[in-house]
C-alpha positions in Angstrom: 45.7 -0.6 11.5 42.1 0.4 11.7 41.1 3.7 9.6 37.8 5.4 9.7 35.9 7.2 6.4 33.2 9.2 6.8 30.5 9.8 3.6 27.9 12.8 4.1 25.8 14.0 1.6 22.2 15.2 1.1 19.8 12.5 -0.6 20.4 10.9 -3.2 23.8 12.4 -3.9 25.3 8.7 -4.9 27.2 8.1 -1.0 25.9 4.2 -1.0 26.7 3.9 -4.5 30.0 5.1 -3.9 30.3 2.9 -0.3 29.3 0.0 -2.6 31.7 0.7 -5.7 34.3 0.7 -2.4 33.2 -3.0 -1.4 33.3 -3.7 -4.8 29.7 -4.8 -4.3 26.9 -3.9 -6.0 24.1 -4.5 -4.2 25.2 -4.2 0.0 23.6 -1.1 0.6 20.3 -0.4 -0.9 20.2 2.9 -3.2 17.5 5.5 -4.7 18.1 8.7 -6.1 14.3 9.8 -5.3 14.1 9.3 -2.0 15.6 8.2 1.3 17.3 5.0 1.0 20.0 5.3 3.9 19.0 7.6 6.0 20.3 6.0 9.2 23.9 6.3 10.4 25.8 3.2 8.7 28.9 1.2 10.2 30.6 -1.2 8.1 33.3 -2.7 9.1 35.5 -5.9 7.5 34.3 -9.2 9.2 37.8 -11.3 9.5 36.3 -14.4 11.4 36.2 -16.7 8.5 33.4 -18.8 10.3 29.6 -17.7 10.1 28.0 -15.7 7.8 29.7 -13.7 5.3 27.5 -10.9 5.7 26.8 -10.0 9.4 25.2 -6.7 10.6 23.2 -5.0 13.3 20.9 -2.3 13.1 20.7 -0.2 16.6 17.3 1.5 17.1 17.6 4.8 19.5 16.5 5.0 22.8 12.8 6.0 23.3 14.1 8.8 25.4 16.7 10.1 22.0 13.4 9.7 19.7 11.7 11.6 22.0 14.1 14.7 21.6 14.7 14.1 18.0 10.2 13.8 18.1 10.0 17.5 19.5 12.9 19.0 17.3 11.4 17.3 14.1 7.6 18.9 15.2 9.4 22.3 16.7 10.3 22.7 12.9 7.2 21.5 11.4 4.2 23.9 13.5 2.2 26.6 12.3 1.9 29.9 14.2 -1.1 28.7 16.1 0.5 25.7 16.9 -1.0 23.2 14.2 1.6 20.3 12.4 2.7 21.0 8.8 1.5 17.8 7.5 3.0 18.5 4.1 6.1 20.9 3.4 7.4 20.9 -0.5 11.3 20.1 -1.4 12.5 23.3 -1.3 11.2 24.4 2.3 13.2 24.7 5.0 11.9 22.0 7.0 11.5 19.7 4.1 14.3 17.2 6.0 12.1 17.4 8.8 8.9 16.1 7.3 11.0 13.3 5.2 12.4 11.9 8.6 9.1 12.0 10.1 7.6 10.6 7.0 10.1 8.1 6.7 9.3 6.9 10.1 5.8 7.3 10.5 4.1 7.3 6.9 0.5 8.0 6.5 0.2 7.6 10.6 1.9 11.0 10.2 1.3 12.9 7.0 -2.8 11.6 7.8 -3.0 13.9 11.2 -6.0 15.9 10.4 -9.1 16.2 12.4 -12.8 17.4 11.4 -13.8 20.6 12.6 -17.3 20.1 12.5 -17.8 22.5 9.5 -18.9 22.1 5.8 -17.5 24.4 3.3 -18.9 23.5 -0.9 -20.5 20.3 -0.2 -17.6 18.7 1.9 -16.6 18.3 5.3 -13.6 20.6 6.2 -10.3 19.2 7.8 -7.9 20.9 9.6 -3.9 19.8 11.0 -3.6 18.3 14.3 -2.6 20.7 17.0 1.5 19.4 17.9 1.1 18.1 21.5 -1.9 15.8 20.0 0.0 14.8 17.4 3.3 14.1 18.6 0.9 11.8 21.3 -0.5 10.0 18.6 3.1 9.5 17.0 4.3 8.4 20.2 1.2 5.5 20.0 2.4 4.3 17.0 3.6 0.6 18.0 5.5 -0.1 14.9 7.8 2.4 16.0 8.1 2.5 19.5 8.4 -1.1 20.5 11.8 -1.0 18.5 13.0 1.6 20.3 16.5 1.4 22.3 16.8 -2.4 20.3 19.3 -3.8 18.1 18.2 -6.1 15.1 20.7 -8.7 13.9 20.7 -9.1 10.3 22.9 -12.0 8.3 22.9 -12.9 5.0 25.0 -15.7 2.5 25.3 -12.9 0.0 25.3 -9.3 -0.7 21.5 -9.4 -2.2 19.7 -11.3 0.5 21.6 -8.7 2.9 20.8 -5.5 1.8 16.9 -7.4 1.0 17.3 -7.2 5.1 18.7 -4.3 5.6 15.9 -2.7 3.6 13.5 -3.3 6.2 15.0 -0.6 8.2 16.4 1.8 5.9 14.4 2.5 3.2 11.8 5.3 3.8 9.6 3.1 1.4 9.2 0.1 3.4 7.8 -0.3 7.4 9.5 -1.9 10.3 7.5 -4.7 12.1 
């Protein structure tokens, strides 16, 4: 009989540490209390063929038309009253998870969205967000992200280490995809 368990908890809160302890493996699923390690939706099942590797996964990449919905809801919840990105928002803001997914995804192509206005203010040129819909087409540029878009990645390993080293690739928020 096949049964089903479900972890959910805000990063950082120990739910791949706990999904490892379960395996009785240390070091499957990558894990970082500071920032987002697993912030992808996870299957793991038992692999009974005794032939192949002993560590066997995929990693599904949404369709460019999902991202594209997920894109707008992420910027929906990170633009100013005149309709400029919120490049930055701190832990404790309401659209914190927001800017972490889209940092997570995008790094610096995101968080680096300002444009010159032209203007010097003390000696320095001044800067200003990127209005959304220019932003979110620059974002949508971004080939790192887009050409993986509606793929699936097979990742195989001999052991637990050289598996989640894998893995890694496309579920830490620290690393990038190519």
């Amino acid at each position: 009989p096949q049964a089903s368990v479900v972890v959910v908890g805000n990063t950082g809160a120990g739910k791949s540490t706990l999904l490892n302890a379960l395996l009785g493996e240390s070091a499957v699923l990558p894990t970082n209390g500071m920032r987002a390690c697993t912030a992808v939706l996870i299957e793991l099942a038992y692999n009974e063929n005794e032939r192949g590797p002993p560590y066997e996964g995929s990693v599904e990449f949404v369709s460019a038309e999902e991202w594209e919905r997920e894109l707008d809801d992420l910027l929906s919840d990170l633009t100013t009253q005149d309709g400029r990105a919120i490049l930055y928002a701190a832990e404790d803001a309401h659209n914190y998870g927001s800017w972490c997914k889209l940092y997570a995804v995008y790094g610096e192509s995101f968080t680096h969205s300002s444009i010159d206005t032209g203007e010097i203010a003390h000696g320095r040129k001044v800067y200003k967000a990127m209005r959304v819909g220019d932003l979110k087409e620059k974002l949508k540029g971004v080939r790192t992200v887009t050409h993986k878009l509606g793929t699936e990645e097979r990742v195989v390993a001999n052991d637990a280490r050289h598996f989640r080293r894998k893995l890694e690739r496309y579920m830490d928020s620290a690393n990038e995809v190519s």
